[in-house]
N, C-alpha and C positions, 0 to 999 in steps of 0.2 A: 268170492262167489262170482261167478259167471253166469252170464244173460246169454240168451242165445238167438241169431236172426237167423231164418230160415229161407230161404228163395227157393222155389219148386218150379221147375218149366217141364211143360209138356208140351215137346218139340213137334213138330210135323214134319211125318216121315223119317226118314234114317239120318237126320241133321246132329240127333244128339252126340255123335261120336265128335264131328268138330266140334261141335259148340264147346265139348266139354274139352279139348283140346284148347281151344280159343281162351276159354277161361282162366284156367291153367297158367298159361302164359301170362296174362294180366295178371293175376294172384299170386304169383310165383313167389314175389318176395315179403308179401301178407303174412303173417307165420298164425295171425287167427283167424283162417280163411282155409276151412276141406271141403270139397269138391266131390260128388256122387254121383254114380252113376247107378239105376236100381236095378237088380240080377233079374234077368229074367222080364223084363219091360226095355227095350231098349231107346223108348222115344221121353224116358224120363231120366231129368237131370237135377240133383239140388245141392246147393249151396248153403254150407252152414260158416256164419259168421259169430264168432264167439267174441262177446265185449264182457271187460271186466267191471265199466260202471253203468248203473240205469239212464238207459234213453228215454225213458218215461213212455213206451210204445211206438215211438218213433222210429220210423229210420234209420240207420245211419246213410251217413252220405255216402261210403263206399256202394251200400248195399241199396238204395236209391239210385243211384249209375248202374248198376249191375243187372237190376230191377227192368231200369228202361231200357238196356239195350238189348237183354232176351227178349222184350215183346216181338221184336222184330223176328223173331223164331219162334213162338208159340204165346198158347198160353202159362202166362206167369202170376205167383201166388206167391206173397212176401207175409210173412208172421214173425211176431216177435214173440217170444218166450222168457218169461222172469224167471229167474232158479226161487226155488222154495230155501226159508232158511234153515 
């Protein structure tokens, strides 16, 4: 079963296209790490990170790096999500 982190940035201005480009990059070789952009909203970006064991609602540390460095581009909102059994 799979847990799921979620990172939400709402960018300021037309930044989301690099950021999400930026990210990309860094994530590349993460294979439980997809990248969104929302249709139709162009200044919003999220980040799903899929772990296979409980963080107990924490963090991970990939997804706490990732967390702080979109601040720097907007407002960002990190959730963790449990899978139901």
């Amino acid at each position: 079963m799979q847990n799921l982190e979620i990172i939400h940035l709402r960018s300021v201005g037309s930044l989301a296209e690099r950021v999400c480009d930026e990210i990309r990059a860094a994530v590349d070789q993460v294979k439980n790490v997809t990248v969104y952009r929302r249709d139709g909203l162009e200044t919003d970006v999220c980040i799903h990170i899929r772990h296979s064991s409980e963080l107990n609602g924490e963090p991970s540390q990939l997804g706490h790096q990732l967390a702080a460095a979109l601040k720097n581009y907007g407002l960002v909102e990190q959730t963790y999500w449990k899978a139901l059994a």
